[in-house]
ROTI-627930 format. One record per residue: residue in one letter; x, y negated, z of N, C-alpha, C, O in turn. Coordinates in steps of 0.2 Angstrom, whole numbers, padded with zeros to 4 digits, always signed. Each point is the difference from the previous one (the first is absolute). Example, Ala and Ser with C-alpha at 12.3 -4.5 7.8 and 13.67 -1.06 7.14 Angstrom:
A+0066+0028+0039-0004-0006+0000+0004-0006+0000+0005+0001+0003 S-0007-0006-0007+0004-0006+0001-0004-0005+0003+0003-0006+0001 
# end
This chain:
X-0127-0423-0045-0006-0001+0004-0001-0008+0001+0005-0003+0001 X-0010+0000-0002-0002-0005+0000-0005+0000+0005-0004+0004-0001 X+0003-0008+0008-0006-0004+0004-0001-0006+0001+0003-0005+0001 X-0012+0005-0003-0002-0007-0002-0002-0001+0007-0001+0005+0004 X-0001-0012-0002-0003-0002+0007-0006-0001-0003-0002-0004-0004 X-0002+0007+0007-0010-0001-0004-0004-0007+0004+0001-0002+0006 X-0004+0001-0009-0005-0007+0001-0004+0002+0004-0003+0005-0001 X+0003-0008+0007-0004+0001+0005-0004-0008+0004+0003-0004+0004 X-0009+0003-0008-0003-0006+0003-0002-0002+0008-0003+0002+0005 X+0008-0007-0005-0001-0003+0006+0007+0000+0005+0002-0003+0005 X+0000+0010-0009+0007+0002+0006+0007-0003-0005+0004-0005+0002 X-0003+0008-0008+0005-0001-0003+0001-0008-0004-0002+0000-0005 X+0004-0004+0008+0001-0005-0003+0005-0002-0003+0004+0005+0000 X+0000-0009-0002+0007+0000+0000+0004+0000+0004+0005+0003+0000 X-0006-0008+0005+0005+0001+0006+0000+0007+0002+0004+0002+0004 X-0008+0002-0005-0001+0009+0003+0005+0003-0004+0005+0003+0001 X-0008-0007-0009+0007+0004-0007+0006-0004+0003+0005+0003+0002 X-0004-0007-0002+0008-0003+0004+0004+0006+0003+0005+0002-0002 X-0009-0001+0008+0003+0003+0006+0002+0007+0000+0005+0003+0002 X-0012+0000-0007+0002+0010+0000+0005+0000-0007+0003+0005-0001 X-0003-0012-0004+0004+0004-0005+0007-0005+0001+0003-0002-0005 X-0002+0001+0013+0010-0002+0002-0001+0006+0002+0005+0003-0002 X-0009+0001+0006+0003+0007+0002+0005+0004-0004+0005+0002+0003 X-0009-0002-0011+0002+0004-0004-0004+0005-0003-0006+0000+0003 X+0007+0003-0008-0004+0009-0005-0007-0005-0002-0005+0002+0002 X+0003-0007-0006-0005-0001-0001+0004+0000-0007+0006+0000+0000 X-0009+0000-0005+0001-0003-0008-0003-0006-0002+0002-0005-0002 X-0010+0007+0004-0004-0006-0002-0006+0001+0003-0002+0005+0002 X-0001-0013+0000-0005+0000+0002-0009-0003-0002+0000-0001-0006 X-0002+0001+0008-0008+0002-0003-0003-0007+0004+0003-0001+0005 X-0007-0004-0007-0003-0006+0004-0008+0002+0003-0003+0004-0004 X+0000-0005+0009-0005+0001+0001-0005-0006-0006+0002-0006-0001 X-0008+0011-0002-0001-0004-0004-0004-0006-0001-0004-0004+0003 X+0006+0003-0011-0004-0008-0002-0006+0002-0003+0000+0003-0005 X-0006-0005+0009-0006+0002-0002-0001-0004-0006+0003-0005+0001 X-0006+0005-0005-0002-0002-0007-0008-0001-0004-0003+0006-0001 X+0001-0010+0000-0007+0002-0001-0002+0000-0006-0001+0004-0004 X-0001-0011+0002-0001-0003-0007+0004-0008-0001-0003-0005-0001 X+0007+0006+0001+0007-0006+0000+0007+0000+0000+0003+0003+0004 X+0001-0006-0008+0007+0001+0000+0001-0007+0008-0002-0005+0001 X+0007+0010+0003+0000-0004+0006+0005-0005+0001+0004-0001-0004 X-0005-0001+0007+0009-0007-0002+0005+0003+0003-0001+0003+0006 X+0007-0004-0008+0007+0002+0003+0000+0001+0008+0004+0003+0003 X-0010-0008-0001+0002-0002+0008-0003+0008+0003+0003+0003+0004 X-0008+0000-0008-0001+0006+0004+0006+0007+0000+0002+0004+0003 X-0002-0005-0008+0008+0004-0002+0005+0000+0008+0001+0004+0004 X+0003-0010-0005+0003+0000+0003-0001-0001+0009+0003+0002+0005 X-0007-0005-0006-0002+0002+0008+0000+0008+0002+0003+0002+0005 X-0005+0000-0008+0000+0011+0002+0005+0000-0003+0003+0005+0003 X+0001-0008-0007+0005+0004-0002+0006-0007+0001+0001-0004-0005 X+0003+0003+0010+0005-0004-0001+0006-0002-0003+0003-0006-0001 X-0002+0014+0000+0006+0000-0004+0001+0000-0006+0005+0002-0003 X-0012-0004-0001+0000-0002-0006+0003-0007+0000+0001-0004-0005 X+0000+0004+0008+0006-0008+0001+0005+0001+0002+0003-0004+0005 X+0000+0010-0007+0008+0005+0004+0000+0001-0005+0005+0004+0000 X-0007-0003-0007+0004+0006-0005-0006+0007+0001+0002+0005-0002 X-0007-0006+0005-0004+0006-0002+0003+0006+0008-0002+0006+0002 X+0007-0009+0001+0001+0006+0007+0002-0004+0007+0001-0006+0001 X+0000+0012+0003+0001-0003+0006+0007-0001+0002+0006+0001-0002 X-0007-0004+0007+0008-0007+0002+0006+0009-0001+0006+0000-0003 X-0007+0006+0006+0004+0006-0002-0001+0003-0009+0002+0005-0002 X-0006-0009-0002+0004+0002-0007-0006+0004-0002+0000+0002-0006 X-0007+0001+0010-0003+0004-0003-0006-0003-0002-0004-0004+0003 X+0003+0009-0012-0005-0005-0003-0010+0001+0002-0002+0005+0000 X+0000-0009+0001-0007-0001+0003-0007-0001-0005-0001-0005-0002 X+0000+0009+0001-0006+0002-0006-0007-0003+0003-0002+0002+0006 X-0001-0007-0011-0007-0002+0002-0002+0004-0001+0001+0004-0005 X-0008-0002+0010-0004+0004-0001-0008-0004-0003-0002-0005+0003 X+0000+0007-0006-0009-0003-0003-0007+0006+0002-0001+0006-0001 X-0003-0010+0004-0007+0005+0000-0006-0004-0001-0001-0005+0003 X-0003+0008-0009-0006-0002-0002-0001+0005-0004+0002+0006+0000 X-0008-0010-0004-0002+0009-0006-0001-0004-0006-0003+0003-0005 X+0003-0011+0004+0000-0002-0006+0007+0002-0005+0005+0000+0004 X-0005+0002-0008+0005+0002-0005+0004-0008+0001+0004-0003+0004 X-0008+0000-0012+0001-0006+0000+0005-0004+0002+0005-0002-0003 X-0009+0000+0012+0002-0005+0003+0007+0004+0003+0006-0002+0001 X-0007+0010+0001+0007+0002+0003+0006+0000-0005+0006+0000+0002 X-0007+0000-0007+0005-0002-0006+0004-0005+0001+0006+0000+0000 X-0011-0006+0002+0001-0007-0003+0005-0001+0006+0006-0003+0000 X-0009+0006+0005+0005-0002+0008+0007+0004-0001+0006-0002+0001 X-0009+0009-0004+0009+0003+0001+0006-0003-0004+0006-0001+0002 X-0008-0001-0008+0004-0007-0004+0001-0005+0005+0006-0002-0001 X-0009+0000+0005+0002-0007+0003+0006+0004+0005+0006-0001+0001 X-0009+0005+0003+0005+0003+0006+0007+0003-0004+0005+0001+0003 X-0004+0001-0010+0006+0000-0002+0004-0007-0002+0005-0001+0003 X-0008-0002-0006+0002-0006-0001+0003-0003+0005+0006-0003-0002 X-0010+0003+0009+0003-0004+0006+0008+0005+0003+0005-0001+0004 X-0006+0007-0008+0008+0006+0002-0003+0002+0004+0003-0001+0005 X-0008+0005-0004-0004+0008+0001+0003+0006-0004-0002+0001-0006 X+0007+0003+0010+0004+0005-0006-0003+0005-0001+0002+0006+0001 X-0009-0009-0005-0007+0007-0003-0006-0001+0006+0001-0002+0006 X-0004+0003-0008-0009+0000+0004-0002+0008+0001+0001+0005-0003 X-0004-0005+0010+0000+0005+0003-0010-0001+0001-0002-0005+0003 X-0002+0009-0005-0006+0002+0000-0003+0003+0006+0002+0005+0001 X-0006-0007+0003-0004+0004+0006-0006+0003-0001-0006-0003+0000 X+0007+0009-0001-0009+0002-0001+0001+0006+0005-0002+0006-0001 X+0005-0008+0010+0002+0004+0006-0003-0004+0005+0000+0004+0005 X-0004-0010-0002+0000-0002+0004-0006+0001+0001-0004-0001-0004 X+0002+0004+0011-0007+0003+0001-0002-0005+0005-0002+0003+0005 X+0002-0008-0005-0004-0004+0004-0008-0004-0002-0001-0004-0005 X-0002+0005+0008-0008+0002+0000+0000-0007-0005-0001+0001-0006 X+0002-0007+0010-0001-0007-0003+0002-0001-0009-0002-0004-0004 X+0007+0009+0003+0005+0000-0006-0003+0004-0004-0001-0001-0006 X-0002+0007+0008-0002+0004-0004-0009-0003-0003-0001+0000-0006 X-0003-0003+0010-0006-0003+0000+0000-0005-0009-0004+0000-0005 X+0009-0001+0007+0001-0007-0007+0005+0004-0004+0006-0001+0001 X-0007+0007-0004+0003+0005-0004+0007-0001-0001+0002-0002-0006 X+0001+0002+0012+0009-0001+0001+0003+0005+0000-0005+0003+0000 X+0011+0001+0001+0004+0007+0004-0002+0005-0002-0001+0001-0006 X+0000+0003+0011-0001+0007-0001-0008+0001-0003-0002+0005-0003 X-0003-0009+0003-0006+0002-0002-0002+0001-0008-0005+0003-0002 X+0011-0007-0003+0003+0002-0006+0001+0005-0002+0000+0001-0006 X+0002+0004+0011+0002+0008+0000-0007+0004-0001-0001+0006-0001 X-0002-0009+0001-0007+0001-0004-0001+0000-0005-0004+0004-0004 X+0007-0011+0001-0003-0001-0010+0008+0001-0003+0005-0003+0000 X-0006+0007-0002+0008+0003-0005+0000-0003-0005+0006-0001-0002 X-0011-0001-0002+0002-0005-0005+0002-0007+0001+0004-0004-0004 X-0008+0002+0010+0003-0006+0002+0008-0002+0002+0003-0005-0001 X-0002+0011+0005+0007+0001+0001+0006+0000-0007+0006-0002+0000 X-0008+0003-0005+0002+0000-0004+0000-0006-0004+0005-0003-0001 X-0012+0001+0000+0000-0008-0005+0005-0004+0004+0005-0003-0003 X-0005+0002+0013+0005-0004+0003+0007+0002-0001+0003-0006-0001 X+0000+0010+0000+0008+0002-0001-0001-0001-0007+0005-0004-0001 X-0009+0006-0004+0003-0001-0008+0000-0008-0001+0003-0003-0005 X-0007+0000+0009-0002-0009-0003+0009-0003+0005+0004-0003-0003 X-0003+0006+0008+0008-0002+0003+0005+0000-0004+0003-0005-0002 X-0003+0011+0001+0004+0003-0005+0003-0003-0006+0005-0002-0001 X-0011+0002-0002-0001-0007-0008+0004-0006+0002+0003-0003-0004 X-0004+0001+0011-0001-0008-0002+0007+0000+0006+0001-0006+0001 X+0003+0010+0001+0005+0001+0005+0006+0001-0005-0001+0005-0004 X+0006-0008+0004+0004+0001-0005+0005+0006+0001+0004+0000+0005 X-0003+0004-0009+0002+0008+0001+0005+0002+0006-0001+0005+0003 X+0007-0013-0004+0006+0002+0005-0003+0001+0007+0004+0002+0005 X-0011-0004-0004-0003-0001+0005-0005+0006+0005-0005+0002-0002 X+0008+0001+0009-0004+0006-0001-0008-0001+0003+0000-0003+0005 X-0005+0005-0009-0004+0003+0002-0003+0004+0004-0002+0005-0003 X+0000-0004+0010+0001+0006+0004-0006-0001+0005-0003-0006+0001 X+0000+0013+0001-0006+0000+0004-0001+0005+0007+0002+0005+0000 X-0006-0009+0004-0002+0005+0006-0005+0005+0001-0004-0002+0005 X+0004+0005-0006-0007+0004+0002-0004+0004+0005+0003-0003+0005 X-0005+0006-0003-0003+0004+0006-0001+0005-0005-0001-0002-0006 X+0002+0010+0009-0004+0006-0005-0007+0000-0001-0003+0004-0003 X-0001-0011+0006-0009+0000-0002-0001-0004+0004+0004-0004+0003 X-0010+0004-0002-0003-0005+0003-0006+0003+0006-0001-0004+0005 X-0004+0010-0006-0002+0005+0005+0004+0006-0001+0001+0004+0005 X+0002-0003-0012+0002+0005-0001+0006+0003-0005+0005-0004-0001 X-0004+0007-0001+0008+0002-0004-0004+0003-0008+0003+0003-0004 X-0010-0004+0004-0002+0003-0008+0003-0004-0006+0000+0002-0006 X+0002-0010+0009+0003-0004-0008+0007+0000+0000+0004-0001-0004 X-0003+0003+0009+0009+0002+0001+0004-0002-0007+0001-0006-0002 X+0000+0012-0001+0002+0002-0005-0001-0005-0006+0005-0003-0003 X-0015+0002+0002-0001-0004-0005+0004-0008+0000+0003-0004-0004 X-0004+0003+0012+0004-0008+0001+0007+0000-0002+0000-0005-0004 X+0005+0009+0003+0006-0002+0001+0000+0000-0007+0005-0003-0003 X-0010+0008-0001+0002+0003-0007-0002-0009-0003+0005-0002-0003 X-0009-0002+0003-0003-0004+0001+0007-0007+0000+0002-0004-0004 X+0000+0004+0010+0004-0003+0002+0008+0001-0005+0004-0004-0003 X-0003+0009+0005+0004+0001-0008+0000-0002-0007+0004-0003-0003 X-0010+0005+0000-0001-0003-0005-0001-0005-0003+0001-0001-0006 X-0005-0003+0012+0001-0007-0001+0008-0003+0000+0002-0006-0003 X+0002+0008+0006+0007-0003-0002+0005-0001+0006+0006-0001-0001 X-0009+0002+0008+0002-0003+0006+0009+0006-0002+0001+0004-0004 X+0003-0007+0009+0008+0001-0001+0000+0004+0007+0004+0004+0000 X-0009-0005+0004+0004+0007+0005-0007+0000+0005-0002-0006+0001 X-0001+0012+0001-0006-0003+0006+0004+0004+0009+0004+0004+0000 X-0009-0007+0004-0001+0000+0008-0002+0005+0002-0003-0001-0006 X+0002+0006+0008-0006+0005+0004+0000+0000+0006+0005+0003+0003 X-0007-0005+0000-0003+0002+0008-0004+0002+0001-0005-0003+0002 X+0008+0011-0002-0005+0004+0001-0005+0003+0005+0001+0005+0004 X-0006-0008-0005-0007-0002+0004-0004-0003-0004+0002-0006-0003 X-0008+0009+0002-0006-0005-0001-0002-0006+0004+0005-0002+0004 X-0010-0002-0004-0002-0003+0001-0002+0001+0005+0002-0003+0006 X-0006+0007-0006-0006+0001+0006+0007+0004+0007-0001+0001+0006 X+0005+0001-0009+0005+0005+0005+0004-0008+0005+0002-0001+0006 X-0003-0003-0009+0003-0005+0003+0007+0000+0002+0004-0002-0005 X-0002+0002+0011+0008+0002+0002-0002+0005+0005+0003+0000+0005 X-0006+0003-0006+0001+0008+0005+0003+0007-0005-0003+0003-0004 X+0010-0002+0008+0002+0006-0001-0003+0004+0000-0005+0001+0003 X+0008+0005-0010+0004-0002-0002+0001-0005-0008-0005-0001-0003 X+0011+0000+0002-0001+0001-0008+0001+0004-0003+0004+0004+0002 X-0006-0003-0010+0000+0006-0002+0005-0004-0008-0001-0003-0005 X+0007+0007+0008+0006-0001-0005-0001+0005-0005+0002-0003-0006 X-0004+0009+0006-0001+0004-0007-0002-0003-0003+0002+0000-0006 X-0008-0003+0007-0005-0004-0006+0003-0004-0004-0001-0001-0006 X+0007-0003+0009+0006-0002-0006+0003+0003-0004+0000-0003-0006 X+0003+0010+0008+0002+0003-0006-0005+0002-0005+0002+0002-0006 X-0009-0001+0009-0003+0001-0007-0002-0007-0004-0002+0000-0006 X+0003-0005+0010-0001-0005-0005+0007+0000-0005-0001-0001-0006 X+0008+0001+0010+0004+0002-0004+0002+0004-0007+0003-0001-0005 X-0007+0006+0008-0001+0005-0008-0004-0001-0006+0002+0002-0006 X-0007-0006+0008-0006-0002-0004+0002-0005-0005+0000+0000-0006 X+0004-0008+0011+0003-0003-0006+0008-0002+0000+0003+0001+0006 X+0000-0004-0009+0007+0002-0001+0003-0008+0002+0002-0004-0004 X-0004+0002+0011+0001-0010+0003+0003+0004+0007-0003+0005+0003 X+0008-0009-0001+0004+0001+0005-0006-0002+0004-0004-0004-0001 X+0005+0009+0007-0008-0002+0006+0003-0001+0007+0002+0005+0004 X-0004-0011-0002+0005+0000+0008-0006+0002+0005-0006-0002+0000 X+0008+0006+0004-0003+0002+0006+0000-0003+0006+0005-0001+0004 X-0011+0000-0001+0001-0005+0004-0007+0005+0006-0002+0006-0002 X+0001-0008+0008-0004+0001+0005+0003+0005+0005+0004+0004-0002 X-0004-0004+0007+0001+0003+0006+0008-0001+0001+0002+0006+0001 X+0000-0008-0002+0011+0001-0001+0002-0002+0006+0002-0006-0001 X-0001+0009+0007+0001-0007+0008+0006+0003+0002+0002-0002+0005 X+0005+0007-0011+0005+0002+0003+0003+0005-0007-0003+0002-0005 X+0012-0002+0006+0001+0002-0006-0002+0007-0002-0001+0002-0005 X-0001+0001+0013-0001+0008-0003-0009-0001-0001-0003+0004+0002 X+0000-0008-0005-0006-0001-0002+0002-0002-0006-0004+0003-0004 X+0011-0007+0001-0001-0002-0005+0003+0006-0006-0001+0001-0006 X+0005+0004+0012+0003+0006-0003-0006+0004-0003+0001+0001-0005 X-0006+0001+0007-0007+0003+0001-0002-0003-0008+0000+0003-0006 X-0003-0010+0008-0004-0004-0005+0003+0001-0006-0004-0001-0005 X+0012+0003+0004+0002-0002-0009+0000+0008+0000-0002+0002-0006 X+0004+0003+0010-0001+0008-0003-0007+0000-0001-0001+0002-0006 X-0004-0003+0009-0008+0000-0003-0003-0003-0005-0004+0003-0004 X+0007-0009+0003-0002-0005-0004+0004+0001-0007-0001+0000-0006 X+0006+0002+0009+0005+0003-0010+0002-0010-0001+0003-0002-0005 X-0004-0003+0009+0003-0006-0002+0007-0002+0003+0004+0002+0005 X-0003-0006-0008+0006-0002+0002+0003-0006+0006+0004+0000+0004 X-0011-0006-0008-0001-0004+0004-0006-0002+0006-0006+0001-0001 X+0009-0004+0006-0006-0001+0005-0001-0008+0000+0003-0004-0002 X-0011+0003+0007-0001-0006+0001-0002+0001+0008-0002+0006+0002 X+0005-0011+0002-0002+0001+0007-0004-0007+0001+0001-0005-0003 X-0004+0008+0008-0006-0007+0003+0000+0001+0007+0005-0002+0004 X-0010+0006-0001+0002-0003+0007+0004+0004+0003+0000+0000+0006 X+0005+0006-0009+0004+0004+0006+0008-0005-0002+0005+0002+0002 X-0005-0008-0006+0006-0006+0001-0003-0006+0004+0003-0005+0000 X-0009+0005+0003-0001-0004+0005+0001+0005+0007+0003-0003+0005 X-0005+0009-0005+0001+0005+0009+0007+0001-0001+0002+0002+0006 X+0005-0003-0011+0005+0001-0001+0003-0005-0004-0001+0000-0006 X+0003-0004+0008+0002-0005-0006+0008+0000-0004+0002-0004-0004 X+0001+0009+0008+0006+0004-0004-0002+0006-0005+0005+0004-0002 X-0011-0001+0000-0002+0002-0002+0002+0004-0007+0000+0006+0000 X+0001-0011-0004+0002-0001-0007+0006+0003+0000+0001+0006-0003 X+0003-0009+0005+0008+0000+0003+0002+0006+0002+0006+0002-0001 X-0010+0001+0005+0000+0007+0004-0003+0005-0005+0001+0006+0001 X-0004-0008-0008-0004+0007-0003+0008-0001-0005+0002+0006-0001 X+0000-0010+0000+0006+0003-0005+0007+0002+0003+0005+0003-0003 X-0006-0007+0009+0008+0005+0004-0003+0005+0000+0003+0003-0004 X-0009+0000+0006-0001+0008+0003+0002+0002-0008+0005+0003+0001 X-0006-0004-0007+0000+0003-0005+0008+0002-0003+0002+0005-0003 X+0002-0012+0004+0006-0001-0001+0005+0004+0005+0006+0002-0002 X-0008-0001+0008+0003+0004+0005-0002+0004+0003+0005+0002+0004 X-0012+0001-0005-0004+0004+0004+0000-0001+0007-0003+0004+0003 X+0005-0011+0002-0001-0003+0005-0002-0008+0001+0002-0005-0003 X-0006+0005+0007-0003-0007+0002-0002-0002+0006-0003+0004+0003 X+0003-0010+0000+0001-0001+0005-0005-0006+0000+0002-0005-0002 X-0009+0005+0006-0003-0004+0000+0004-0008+0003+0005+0000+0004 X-0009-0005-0006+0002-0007+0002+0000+0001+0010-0006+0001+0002 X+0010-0002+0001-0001-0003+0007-0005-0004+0003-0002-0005-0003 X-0001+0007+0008-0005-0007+0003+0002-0005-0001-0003-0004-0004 X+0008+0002+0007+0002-0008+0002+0002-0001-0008-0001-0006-0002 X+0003+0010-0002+0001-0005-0006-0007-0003-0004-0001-0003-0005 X-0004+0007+0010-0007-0001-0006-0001-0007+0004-0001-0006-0002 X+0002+0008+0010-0002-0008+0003+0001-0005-0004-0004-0004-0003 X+0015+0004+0003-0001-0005-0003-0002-0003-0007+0001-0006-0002 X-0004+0012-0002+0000-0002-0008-0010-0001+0003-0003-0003-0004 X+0000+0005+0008-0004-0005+0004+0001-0007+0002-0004-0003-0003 X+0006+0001+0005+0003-0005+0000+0003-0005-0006-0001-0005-0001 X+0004+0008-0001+0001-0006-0008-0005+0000-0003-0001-0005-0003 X-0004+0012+0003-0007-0002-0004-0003-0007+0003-0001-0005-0003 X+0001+0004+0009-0004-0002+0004+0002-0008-0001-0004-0004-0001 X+0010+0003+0002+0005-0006-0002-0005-0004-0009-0002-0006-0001 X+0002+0013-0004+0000-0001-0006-0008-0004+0000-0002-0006-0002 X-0002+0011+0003-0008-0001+0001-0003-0006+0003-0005-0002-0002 X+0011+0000+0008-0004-0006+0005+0004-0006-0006-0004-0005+0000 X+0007+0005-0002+0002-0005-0007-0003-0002-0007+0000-0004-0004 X-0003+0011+0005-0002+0001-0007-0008-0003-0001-0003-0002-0005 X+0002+0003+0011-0008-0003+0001-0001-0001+0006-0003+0003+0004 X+0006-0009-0004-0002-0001+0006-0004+0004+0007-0004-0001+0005 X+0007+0006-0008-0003+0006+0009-0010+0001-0002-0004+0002+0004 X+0003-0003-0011-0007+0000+0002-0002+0006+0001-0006+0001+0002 X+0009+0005-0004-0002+0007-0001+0006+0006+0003+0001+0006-0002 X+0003-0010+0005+0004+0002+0001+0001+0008+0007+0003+0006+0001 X-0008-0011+0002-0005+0005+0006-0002+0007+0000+0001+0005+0003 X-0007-0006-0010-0001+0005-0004+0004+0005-0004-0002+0006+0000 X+0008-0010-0004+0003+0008-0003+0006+0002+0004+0004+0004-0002 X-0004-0006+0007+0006+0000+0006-0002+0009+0003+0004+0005+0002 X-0012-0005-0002-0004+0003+0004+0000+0006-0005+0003+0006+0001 X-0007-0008-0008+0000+0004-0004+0007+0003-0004-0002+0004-0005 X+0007-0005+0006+0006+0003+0000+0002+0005+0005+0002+0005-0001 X-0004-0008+0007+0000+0004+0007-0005+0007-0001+0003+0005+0002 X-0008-0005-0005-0006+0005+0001+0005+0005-0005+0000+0006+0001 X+0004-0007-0005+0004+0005-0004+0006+0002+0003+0002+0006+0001 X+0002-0010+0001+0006+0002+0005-0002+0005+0005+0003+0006+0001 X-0007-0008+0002-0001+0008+0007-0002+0004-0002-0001+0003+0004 X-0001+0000-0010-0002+0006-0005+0009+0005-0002+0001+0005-0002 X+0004-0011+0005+0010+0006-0002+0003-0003+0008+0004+0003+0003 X-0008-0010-0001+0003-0002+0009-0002+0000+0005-0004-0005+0002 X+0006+0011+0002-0004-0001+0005+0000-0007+0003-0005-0001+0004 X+0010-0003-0004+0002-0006+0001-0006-0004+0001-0002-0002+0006 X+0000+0001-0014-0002-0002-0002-0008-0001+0005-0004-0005+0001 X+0002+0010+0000-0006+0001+0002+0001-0004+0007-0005-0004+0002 X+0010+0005+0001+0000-0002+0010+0000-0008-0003-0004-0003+0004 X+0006-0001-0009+0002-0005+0000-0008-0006-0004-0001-0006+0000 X-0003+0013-0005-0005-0005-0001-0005+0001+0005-0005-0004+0000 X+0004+0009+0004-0003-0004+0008+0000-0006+0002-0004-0003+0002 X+0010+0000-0004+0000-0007+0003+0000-0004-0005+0001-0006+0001 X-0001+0007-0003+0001-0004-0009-0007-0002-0001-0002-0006-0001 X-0003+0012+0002-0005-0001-0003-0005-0005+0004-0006+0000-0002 X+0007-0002+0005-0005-0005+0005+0004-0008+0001-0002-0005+0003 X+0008+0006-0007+0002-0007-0001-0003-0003-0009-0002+0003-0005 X+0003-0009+0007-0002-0005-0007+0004-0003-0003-0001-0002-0006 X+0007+0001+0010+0003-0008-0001+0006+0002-0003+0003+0005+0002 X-0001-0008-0007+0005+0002-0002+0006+0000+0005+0005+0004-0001 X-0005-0009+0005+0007-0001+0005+0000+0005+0003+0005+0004-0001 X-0010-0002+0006-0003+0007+0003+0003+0007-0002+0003+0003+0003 X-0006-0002-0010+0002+0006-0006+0006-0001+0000+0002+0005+0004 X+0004-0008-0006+0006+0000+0000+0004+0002+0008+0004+0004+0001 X-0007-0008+0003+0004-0001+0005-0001+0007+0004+0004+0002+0005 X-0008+0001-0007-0001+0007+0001+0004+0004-0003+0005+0002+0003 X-0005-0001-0009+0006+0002-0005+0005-0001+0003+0003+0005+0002 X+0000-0011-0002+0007-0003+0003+0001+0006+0006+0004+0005+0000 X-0010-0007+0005+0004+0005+0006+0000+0005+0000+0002+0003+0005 X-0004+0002-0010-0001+0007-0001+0004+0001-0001+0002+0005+0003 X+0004-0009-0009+0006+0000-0004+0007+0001+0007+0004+0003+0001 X-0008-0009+0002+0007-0002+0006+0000+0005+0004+0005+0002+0001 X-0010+0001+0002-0002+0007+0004+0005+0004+0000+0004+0002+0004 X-0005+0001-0013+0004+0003-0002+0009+0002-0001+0003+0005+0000 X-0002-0013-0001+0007-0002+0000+0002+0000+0007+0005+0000+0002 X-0011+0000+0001+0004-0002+0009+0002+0007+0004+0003+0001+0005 X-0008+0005-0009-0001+0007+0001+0010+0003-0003+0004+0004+0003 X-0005-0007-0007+0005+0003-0005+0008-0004+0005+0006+0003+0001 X-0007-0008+0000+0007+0000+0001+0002+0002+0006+0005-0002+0002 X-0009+0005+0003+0001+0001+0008+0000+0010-0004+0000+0005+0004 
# end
């Protein structure tokens, strides 16, 4: 089994891929993506979203980080997946999943799950121009209002050449309200003969036991149930390997809170640091209850010194509970 960490704009940055793949169970990971328009972009925007292209293509634990690309120019997506190899991107990863309103308007993500030919000229112009040792690979949603191009997309997508696709399975329009619907995998499965990873709804092993009996796959992608669990990965392949699993401890997410927090207030200088501190929080209280008593207070601070110094004493609380 294989689990990729899926691209999630605005949350998963590298310092996020740092931290969930020292945990452990990731294989590979997905970049939130490089939008693309009509231009080959310069190295600087590569690596900026992607920094471990100045690592050898992975993260400081060894796992490799795959640029992701979204536009709908053939052409220009071409020209960029060559450069994101070049720079030691190990293969380019396509987005035609991302249903955010702004993205879809300038025919980006999922609203391509509309033109099947189009999906096709983008994956076969990559492919050409991406040199074989190099994979290929794509994300999709089952549609865009709905699951009538399903089948055509992926036969589409195969065709043109791609080395393995994404499903998360939900339309567009379903958004992330449960559930997902994992059979639809298997029928994509049966239709064409490309390894298909299963990704949507997965927030615990016996979800991920469920999603691969339905889906008939092998591999999964997790997104936000490795933000509500960030031992998550790690825990779907003990339970597999042992049939037992043991969720991470509060006090060790504290402090794997805490060295994020250490990482992010360095890495940029604390400018947003506020924000995904929060926005990691909004997923954490969905597996801790913890987690919920503590972004009460969290959430009406700003300050980075504040946000930590909070953190801190949740952590000390704790240790001070435990040794009496």
């Amino acid at each position: 089994m294989r689990i990729v960490l899926a691209p999630m704009e605005g949350v998963v940055d590298h310092l996020m891929r740092d931290m969930l793949t020292r945990i452990g169970g990731f294989d590979l990971c997905i970049t939130e993506f490089v939008r693309v328009v009509d231009q080959l972009l310069p190295s600087r925007v590569f690596t900026r979203i992607c920094p471990e292209l100045k690592q050898g293509g992975v993260t400081p634990a060894g796992v490799p980080v795959r640029v992701q690309l979204l536009g709908q120019e053939p052409h220009w997506l071409a020209e960029n997946a060559v450069r994101a190899v070049q720079l030691g991107s190990p293969g380019v990863d396509l987005n035609f999943g991302c249903p955010a309103k702004a993205v879809n308007k300038s025919r980006g993500g999922a609203v391509l799950l509309k033109e099947t030919e189009t999906l096709y000229q983008i994956i076969k112009a990559v492919r050409d121009a991406v040199p074989a040792q190099f994979p290929v690979t794509a994300k999709i949603r089952l549609g865009f209002d709905d699951t009538s191009l399903t089948l055509d997309n992926a036969r589409a997508i195969y065709e043109a050449g791609a080395t393995e696709l994404t499903v998360h399975a939900r339309t567009k329009s379903d958004g992330y309200r449960p559930p997902a619907y994992w059979p639809w995998i298997k029928q994509i499965r049966q239709t064409i003969p490309l390894n298909v990873v299963a990704n949507g709804e997965i927030w615990t092993p016996e979800d991920a036991t469920l999603c691969l009996e339905q889906s008939g796959s092998t591999d999964l992608m997790l997104g936000r149930g490795a933000l509500a669990s960030p031992g998550l990965a790690r825990d779907i392949k003990q339970h597999f390997a042992t049939a037992t699993h043991q969720k991470m401890p509060w006090p060790q997410v504290l402090e794997l809170l805490l060295q994020y927090s250490d990482y992010e207030i360095a890495g940029d200088k604390g400018l947003y640091y506020s924000n995904r501190i929060k926005q990691w929080f909004s997923y954490l209280k969905l597996q801790y209850v913890e987690a919920e008593v503590l972004f009460q207070q969290l959430r009406l601070q700003q300050k980075a010194p504040d946000l930590v110094a909070t953190l801190r004493g949740a952590l000390d609380h704790i240790s001070g509970i435990s040794e009496h």
